[in-house]
N, C-alpha and C positions, 0 to 999 in steps of 0.2 A: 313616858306616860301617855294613856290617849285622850287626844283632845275629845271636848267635850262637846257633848250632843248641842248641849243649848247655845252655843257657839255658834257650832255649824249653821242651826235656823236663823240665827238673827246676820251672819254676814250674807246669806243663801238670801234673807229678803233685803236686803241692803241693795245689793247687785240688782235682782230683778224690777227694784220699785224704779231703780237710775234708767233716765232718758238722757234722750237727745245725744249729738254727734258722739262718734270715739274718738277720744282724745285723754290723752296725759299732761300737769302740769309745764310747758315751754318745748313741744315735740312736735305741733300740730294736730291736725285733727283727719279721721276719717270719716268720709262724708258718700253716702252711696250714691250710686250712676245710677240714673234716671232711665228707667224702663228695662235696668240690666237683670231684674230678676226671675229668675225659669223654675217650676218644676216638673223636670222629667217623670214620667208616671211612672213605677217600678216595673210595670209590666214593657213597656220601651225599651229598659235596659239587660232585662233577664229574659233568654231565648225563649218560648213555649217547650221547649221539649223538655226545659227544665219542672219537671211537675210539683217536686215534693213542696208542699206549702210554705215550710218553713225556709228555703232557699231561694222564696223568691222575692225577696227585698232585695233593692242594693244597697249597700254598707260598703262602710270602710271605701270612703275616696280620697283619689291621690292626685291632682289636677299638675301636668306640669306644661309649661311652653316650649314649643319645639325651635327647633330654627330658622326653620321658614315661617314662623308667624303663628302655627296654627298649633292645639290645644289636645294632648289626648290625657282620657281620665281609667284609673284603673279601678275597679271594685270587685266586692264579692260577693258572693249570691246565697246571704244569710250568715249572721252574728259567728257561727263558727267557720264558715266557709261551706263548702269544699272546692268551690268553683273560681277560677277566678276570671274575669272579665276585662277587655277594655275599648271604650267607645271615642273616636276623634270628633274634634269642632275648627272650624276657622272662624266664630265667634264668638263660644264660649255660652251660647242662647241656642243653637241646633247641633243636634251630636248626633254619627252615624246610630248606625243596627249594631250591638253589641259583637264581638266577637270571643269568643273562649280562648282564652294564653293555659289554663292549667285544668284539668279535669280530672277527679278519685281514678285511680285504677289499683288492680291487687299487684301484690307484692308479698316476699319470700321474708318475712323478720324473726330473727329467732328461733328458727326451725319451725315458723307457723304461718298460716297463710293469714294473710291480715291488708287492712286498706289505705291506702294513702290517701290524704287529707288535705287541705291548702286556704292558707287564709292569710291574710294581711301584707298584700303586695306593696312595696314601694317602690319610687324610680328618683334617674339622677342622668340628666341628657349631658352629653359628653361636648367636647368644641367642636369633633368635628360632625356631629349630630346624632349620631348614634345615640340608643338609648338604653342604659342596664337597669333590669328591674331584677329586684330580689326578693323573696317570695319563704316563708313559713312554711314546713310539711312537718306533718305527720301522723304516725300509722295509730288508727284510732284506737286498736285494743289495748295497745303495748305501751301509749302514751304517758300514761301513771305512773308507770316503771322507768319514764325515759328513754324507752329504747324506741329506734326506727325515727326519730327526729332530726331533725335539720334547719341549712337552709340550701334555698338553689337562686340562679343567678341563668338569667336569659338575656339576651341583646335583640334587638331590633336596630337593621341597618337603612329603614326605608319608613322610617316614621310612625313606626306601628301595625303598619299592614302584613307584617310577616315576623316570625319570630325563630329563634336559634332553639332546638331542646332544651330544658332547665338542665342544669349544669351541679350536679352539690358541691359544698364550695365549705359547709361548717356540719358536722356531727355534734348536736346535743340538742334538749328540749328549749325550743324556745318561742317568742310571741314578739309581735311588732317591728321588724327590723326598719330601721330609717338609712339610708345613705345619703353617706355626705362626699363631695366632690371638694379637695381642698388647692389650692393656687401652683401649688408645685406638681398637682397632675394626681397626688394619690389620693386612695379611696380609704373612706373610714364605712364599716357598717355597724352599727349601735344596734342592738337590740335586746328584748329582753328575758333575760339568763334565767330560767327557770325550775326549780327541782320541787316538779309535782306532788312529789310523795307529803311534803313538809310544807307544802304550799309559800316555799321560799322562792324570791325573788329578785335581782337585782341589773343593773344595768352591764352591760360588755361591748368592748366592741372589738373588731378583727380589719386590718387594714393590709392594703394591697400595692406594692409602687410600679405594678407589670400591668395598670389599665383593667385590673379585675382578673387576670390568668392567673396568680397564685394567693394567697392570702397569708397573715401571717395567723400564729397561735390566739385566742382570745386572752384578753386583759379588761382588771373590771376599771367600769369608769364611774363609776359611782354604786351606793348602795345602803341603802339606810338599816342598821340596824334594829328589831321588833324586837326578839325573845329568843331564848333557846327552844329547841325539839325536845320531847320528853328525851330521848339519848345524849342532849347537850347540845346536840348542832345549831349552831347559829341560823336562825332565820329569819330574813332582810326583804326588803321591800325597796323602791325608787325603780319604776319600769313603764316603758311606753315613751322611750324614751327620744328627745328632738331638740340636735344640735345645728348651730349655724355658726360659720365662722362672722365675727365682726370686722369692722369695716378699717379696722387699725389692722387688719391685716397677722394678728395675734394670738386674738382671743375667742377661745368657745365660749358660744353662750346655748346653754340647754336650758329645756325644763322637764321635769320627770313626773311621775303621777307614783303616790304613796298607797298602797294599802293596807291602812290599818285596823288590825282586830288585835284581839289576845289567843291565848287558848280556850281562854272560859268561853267567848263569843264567837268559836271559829263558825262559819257556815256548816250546819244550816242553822245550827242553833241561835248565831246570833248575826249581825248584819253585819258588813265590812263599810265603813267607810274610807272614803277616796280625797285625799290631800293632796297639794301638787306644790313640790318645792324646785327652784330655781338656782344655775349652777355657774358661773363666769368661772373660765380656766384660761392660766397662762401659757400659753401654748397645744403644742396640739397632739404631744408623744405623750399620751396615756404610762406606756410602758416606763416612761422614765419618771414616771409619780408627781405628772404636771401637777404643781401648786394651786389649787382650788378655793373657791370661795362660794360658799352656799348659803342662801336662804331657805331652810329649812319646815316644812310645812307650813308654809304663810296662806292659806285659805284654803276651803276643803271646794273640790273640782278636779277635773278624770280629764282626760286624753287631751293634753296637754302640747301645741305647737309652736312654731318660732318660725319669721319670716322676717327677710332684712332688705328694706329701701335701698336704692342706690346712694341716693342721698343720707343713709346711714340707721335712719328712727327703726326701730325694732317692731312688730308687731307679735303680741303674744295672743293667742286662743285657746279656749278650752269649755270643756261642758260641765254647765253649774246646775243640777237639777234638769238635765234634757236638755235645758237654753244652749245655744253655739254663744259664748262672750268674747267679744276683743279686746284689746286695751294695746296704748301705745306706749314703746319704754324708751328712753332715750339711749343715742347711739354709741354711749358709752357702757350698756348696759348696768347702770349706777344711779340710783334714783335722784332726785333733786330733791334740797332740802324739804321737807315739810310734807313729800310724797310718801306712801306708803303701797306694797305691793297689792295689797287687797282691795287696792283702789281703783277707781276709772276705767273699770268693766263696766263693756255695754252690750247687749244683746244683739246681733247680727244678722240672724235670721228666726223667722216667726216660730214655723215647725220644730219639734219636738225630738230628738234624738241621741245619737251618741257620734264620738269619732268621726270630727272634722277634719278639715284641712286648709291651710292658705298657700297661695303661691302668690310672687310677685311679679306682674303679667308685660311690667312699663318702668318708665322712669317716676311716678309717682300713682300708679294703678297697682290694683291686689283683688282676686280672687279668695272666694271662700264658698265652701260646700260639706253640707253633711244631710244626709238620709233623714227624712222624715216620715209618717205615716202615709203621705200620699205618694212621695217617692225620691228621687235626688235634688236639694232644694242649691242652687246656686245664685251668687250673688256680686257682683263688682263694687266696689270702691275704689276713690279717690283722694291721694292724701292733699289736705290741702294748710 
């Protein structure tokens, strides 16, 4: 059944009316660093050569810490891409002059000449500093059809200043991919599974125990059931997806983003709303149908992240209405009595957008950033 409109406005002003610090009941609190907030003009981080209007915002940022200390962030230059970007900092407040990791060029699909495409990079820095980004393509014509899609996978061995060829690594149409780095050294990438045609969706991921050189088959890791296709086919939703392991050394904790319509309301006719449900898994081999536990659309909000303290408390983010919200969860991923998940979101940055990010910068510091009208809005906290 889809949840209800009038629902959605009254938890949507709930959220927005709540002030002051972020925090969860017995987790502590987030408290922002004093003079830590920037924004980057969008004209700073998109080169001038890049003309076409619509690609010159930057979106979609991925902030991670390197290991010498200093800070580089990837983006893309406009809501679809095609560009993809990434600027360093040793403060986290001055970032170089952008540099280009991916740019459109033609290609051979299908017996057609057609363009490749690029959007929604992620990274995952290695122990011995290395850094793998994985990167969304595909061929703009042919996209509907699912054909000429992928993903690809780059390294940098020098901090970002130079980068390896994209590498393809997964054939099929897909969006968001996130990588996760897990204790015994292998690589999970999550992303999300998509079949354009039916506008169906859901979460997969493909894992690697060779450092990223081979990968295995995809397996789905979640996926909410919507409706049949007029032909039958099942079509699911839970995508944008973002896993952490926790600090028991165990357990995935994700949260996904739902889209839900019907047929009768599919776009353009009718509007999709955007629900985000929450995932704790016992272990971490998908393939052998690790035992799961979900929260199932518990409040309506999109792009959906997860960052994990040293000290354990969880921070969750996501955009409610444009707002960036955080909220903190405890390190058990399991609320405490009298809590609920809709609860104890607080707004994190003033500006207006979509598709944030956090990274955990310290032993009790976090970063958070996402696009806004004037350009890259970033911002520190401190958990106290």
């Amino acid at each position: 059944m889809r949840p209800g409109r009038l629902l959605t406005v009254l938890l949507v002003f709930i959220f927005l009316s709540a002030g002051g610090q972020l925090g969860a009941r017995g987790t502590g609190k987030l408290v922002p660093v004093p003079k830590s907030y920037v924004l980057i003009p969008h004209d700073s981080l998109i080169p001038a050569e890049v003309t076409a209007q619509a690609q010159r915002k930057a979106i979609y940022p991925r902030i991670k810490k390197l290991r010498d200390g200093k800070y580089i962030m990837t983006y893309q230059g406009g809501r679809l891409g095609p560009r993809i970007f990434c600027s360093l900092s040793d403060d986290l407040i001055h970032w170089s002059r952008p540099k280009m990791l991916l740019e459109p060029g033609w290609i051979e699909v299908g017996g057609q000449k057609d363009l490749e495409l690029y959007s929604t990079m992620d990274m995952a820095v290695m122990p011995d500093g290395q850094i793998l980004a994985v990167c969304s393509f595909r061929a703009r014509k042919l996209y509907s059809r699912g054909i000429g899609c992928g993903l690809v996978l780059m390294r940098s061995h020098d901090g970002g200043l130079s980068w390896s060829s994209p590498e393809k690594i997964y054939d099929g149409a897909n969006w968001e991919p996130y990588i996760l780095r897990l204790p015994d050294g292998s690589l999970q990438i999550y992303f999300t599974d998509t079949t354009p045609s039916i506008k169906s969706s859901g979460t997969s991921v493909i894992t690697s125990y060779d450092g990223g050189k081979t990968w295995s088959p995809k397996v789905w890791a979640s996926r909410h059931y919507k409706y049949d296709a007029d032909d039958g086919t099942p079509v699911y939703t839970d995508q944008m997806p973002c896993f952490r392991l926790l600090n028991d050394g165990k357990t995935l904790f994700g949260i996904l983003e739902a889209r839900i319509e019907t047929p009768e309301v599919m776009p353009p006719v009718g509007k999709s709303e955007y629900w985000l449900s929450v995932v704790r898994a016992d272990g971490t081999d998908w393939g052998m149908e690790t035992a799961a536990w979900k929260e199932e659309l518990f409040m309506p909000g999109a792009a959906g992240y997860v960052s994990v303290f040293p000290s354990g408390e969880i921070v969750l983010s996501c955009n409610v209405k444009g707002s960036f919200m955080m909220r903190i969860v405890p390190s058990s991923g399991i609320l405490d009595g009298g809590d609920s998940w809709d609860s104890g979101w607080r707004e994190a940055l003033p500006g207006h957008g979509y598709w944030g990010c956090t990274e955990i910068t310290g032993e009790d510091t976090l970063v958070c950033a996402m696009h806004c009208a004037g350009g890259m809005q970033i911002r520190q906290f401190r958990l106290k």
